[in-house]
N, CA, C and O of each residue as an XYZ file, in Angstrom:
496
protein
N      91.703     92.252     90.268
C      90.595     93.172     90.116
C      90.332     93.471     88.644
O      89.399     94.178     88.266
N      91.326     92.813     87.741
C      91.013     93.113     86.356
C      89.360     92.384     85.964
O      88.786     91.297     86.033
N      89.092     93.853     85.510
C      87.258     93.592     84.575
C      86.477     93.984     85.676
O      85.360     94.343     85.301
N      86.617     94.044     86.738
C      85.458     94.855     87.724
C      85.153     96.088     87.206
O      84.014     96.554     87.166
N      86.575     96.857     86.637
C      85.744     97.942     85.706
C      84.733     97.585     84.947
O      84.028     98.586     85.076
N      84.178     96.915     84.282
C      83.639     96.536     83.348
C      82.354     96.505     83.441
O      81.439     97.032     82.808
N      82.442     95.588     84.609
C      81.443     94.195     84.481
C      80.473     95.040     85.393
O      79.515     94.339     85.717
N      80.395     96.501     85.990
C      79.497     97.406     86.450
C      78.173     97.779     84.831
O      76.950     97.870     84.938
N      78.780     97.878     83.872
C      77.585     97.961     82.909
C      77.025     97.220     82.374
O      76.254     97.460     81.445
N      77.292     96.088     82.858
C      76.267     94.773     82.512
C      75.215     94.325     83.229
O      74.099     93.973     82.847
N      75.705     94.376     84.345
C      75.122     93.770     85.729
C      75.683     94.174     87.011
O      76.484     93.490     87.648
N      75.109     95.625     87.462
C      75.511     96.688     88.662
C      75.306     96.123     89.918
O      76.183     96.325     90.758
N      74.354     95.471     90.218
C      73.977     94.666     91.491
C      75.283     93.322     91.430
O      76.057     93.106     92.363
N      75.269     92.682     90.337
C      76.346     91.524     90.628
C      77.876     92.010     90.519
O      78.761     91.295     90.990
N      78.224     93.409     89.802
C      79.351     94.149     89.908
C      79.351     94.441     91.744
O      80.016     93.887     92.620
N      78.688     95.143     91.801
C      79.267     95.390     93.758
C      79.414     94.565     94.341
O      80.256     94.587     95.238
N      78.553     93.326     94.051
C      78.644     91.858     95.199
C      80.237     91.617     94.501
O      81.092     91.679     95.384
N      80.632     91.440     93.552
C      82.041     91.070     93.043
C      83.148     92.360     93.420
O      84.345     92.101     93.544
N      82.728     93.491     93.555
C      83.738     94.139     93.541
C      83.930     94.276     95.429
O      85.060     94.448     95.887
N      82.683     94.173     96.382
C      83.106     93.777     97.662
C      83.934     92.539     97.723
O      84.824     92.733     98.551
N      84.012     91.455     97.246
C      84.700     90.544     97.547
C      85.885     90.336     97.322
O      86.294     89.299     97.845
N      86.484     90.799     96.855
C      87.528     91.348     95.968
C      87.979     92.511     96.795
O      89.052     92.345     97.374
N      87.542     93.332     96.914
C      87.867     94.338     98.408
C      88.354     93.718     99.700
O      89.406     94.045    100.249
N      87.487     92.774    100.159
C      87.573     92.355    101.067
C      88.847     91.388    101.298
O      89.573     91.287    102.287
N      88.876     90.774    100.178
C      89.993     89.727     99.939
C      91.503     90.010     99.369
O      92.447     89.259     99.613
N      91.596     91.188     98.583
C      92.390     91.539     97.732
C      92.575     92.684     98.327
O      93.467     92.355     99.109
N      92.440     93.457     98.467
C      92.822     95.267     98.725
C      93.334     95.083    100.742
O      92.670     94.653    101.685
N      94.692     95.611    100.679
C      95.322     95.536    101.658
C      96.196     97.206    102.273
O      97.245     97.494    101.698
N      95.818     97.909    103.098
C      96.969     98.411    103.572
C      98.536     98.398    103.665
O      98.978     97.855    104.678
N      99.692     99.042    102.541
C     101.130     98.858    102.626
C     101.650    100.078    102.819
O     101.352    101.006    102.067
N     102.376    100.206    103.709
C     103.483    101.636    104.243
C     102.542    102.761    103.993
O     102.945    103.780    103.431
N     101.035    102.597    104.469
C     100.547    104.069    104.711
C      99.805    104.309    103.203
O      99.463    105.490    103.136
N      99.465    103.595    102.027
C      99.098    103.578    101.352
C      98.308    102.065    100.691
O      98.663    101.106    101.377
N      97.353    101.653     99.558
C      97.078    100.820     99.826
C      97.449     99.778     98.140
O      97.647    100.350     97.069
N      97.461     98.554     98.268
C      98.384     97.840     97.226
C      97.205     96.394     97.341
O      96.465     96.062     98.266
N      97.437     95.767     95.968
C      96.212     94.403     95.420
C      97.086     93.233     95.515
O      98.196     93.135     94.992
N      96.438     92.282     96.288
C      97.364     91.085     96.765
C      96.976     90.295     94.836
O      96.080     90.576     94.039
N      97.737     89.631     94.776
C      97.618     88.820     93.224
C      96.742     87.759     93.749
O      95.857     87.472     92.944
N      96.715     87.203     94.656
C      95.709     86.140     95.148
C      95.196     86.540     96.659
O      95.899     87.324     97.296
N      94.177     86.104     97.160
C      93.568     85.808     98.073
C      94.623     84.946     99.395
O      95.067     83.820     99.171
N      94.874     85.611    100.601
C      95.600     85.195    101.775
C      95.423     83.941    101.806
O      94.245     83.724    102.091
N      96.202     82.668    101.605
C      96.344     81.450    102.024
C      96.278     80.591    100.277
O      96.523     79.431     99.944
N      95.995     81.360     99.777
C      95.675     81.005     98.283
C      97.635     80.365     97.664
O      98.614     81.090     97.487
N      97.562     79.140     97.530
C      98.653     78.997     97.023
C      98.532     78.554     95.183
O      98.582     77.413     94.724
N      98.333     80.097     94.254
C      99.176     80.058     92.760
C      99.938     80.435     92.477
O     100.565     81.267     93.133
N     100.274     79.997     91.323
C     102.008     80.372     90.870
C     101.111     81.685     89.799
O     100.111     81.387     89.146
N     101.803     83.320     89.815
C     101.546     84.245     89.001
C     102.053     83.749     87.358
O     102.829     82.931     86.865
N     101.225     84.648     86.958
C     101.661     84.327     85.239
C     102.372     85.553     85.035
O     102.615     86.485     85.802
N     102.692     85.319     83.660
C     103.340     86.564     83.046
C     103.027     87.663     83.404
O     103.649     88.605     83.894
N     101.665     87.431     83.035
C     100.672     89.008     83.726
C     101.100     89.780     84.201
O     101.401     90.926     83.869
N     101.219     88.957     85.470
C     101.158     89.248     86.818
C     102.088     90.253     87.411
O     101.996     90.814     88.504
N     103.142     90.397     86.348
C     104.078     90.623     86.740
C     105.210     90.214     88.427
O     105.090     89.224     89.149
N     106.230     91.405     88.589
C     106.832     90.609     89.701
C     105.900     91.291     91.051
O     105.616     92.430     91.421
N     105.644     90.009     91.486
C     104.526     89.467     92.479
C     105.505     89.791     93.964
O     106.477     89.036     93.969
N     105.483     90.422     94.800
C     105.990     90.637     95.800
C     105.005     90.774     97.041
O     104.015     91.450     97.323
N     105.819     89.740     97.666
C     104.631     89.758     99.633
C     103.370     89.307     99.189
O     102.448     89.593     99.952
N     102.985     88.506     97.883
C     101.502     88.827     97.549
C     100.688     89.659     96.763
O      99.573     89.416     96.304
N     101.684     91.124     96.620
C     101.033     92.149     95.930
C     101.596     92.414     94.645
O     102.599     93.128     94.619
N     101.203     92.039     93.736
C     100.700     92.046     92.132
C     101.030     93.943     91.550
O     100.096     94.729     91.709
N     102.029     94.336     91.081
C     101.571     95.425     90.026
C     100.544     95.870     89.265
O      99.985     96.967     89.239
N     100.329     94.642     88.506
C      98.918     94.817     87.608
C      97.917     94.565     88.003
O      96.920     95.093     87.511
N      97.825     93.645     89.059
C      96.366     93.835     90.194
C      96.374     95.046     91.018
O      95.230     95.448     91.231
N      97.112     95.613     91.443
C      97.031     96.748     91.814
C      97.196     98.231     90.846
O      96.993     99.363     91.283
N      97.628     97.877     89.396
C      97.056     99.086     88.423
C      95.892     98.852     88.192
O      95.184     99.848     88.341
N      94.994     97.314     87.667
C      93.380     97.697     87.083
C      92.948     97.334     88.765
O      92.039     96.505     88.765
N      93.276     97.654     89.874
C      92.447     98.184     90.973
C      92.022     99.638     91.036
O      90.886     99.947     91.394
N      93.102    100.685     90.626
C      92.776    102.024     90.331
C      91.563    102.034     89.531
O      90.562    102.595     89.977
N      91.552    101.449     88.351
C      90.019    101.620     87.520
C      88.896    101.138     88.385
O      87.886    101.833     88.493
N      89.034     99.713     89.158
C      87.795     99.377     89.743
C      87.741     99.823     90.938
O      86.594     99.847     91.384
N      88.849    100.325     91.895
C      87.818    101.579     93.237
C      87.114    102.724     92.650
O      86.261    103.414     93.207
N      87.601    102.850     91.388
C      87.686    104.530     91.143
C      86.016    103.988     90.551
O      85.138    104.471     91.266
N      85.552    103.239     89.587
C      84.251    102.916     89.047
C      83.561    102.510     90.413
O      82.766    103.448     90.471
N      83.397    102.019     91.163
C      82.882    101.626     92.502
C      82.959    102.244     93.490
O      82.806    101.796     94.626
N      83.330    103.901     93.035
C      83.327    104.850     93.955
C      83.947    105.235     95.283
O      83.579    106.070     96.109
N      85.103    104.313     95.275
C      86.242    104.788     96.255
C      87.303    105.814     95.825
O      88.415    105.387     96.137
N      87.351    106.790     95.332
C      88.005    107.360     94.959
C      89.617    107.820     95.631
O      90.651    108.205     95.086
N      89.240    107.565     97.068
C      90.761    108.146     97.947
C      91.219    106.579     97.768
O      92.339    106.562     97.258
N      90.913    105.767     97.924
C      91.293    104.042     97.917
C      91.853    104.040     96.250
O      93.004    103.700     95.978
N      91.022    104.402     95.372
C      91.743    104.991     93.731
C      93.320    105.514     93.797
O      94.356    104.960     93.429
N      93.084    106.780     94.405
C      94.257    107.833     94.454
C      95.691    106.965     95.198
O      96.814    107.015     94.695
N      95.410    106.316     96.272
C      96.064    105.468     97.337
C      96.962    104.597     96.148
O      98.176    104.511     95.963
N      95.593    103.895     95.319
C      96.593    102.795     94.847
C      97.566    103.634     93.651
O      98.735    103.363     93.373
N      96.918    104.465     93.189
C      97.675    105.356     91.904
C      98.922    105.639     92.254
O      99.894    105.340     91.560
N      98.981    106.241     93.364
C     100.397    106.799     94.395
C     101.522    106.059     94.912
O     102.613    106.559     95.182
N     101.071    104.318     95.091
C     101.423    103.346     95.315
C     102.138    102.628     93.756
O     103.098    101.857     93.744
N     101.509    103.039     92.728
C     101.647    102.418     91.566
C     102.705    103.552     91.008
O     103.442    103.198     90.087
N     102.812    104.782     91.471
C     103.705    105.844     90.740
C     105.007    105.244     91.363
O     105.890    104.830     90.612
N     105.167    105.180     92.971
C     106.062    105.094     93.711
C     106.970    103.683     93.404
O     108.184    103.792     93.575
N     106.482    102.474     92.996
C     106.849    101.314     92.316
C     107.513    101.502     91.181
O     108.651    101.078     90.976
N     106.735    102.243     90.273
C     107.084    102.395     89.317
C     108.956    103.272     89.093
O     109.472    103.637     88.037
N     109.265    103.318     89.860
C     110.792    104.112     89.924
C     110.426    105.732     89.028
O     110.801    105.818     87.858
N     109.808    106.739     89.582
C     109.280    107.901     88.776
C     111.056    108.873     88.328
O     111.970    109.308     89.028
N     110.893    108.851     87.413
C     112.189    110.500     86.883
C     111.475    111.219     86.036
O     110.697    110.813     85.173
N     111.838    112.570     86.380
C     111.892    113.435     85.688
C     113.034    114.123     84.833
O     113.953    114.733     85.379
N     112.922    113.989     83.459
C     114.024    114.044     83.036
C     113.424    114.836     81.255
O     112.712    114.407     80.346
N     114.170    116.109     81.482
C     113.334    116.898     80.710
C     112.131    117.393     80.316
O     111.550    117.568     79.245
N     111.834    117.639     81.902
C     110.358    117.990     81.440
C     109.101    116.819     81.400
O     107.929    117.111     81.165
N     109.524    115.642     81.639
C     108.777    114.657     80.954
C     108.608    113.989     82.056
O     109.609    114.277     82.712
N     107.783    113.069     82.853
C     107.684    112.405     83.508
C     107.812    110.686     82.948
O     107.268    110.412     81.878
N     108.398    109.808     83.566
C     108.844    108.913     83.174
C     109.070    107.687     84.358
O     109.491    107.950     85.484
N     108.746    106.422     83.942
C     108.648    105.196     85.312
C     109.626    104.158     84.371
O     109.550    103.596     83.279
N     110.657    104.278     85.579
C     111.523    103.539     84.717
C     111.710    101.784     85.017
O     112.512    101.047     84.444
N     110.976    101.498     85.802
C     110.672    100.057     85.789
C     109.800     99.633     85.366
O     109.563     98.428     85.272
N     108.873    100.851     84.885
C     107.057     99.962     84.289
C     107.392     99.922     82.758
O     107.882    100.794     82.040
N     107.004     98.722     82.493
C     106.816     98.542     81.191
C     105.335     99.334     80.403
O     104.210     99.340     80.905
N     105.699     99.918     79.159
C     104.570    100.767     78.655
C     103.121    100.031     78.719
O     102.147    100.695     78.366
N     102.939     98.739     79.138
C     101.246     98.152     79.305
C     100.809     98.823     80.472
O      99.829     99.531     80.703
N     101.866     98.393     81.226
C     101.718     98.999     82.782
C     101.288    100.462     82.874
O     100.367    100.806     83.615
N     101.982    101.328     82.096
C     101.502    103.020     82.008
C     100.645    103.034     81.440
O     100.209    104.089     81.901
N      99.843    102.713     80.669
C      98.934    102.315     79.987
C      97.744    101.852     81.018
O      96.639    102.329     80.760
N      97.833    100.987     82.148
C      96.626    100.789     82.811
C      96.701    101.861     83.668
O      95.767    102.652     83.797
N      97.745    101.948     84.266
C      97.338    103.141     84.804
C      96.932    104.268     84.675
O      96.272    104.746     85.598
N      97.194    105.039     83.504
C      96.362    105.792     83.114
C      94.864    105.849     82.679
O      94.059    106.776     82.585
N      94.787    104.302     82.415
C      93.251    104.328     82.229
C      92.574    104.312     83.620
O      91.424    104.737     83.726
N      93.305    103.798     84.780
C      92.497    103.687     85.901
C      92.280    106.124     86.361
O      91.346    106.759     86.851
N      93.191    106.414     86.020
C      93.042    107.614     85.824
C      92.346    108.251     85.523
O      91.885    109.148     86.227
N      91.965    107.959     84.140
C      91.022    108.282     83.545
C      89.645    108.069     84.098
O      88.693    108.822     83.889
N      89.621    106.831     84.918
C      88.256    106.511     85.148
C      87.959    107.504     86.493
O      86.819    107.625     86.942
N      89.199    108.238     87.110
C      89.063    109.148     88.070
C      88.507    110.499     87.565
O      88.105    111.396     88.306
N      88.527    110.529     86.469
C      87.901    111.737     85.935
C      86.343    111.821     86.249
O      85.461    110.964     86.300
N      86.356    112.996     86.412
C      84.419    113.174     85.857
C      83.965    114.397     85.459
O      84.132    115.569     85.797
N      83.243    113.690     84.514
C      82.600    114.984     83.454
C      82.196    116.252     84.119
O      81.665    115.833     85.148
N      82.146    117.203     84.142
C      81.727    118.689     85.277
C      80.150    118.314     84.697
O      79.919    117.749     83.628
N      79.358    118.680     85.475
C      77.636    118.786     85.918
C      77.285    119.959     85.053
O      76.135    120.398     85.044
């Protein structure tokens, strides 16, 4: 789902046709919350670095810049789902006050917070 954030201010009509398909194909129901397959069901690639570790199909970092692109494409509980999904992976401690994921590497906290961010909205 990486750049569906994006690619809504260029071209909004060809952003939704891309960001349904990608929904449709990629965004899956896991243990009551929802997680981004790294490829498409039957799709046989090998993940890159990126990708990080790729489990059952479902991608870390396809499922952190999914938070930015439900949340820009206006799913916001499907946003929150994957955020919650991405905290819970992430091995969360609290340890002084500080919140802390002790398996995500700092890129990883880093998208996720931007998909966060994109959960924000300006007050009216």
């Amino acid at each position: 789902m990486y750049g569906l954030h994006f690619l809504k201010d260029f071209d909004a009509p060809f952003a939704m046709q891309q960001y349904e398909l990608a929904r449709k194909h990629l965004l899956r129901p896991v243990l009551g919350l929802v997680a981004v397959r790294e490829f498409p069901e039957g799709v046989k690639e090998t993940p890159d670095v990126d990708s990080g570790p790729v489990l059952f199909g479902f991608g870390p970092s396809a499922s952190g810049f999914g938070i930015a692109a439900t949340a820009i494409n206006g799913e916001e509980s499907t946003a929150w789902q994957l955020a919650k999904a991405s905290a819970m992976v992430g091995a969360p401690v609290l340890k002084n006050g500080e919140l802390r994921y002790t398996i995500m590497p700092p890129v990883g906290q880093a998208v996720i917070l931007f998909g966060k961010t994109c959960l924000m909205k300006a007050p009216d």
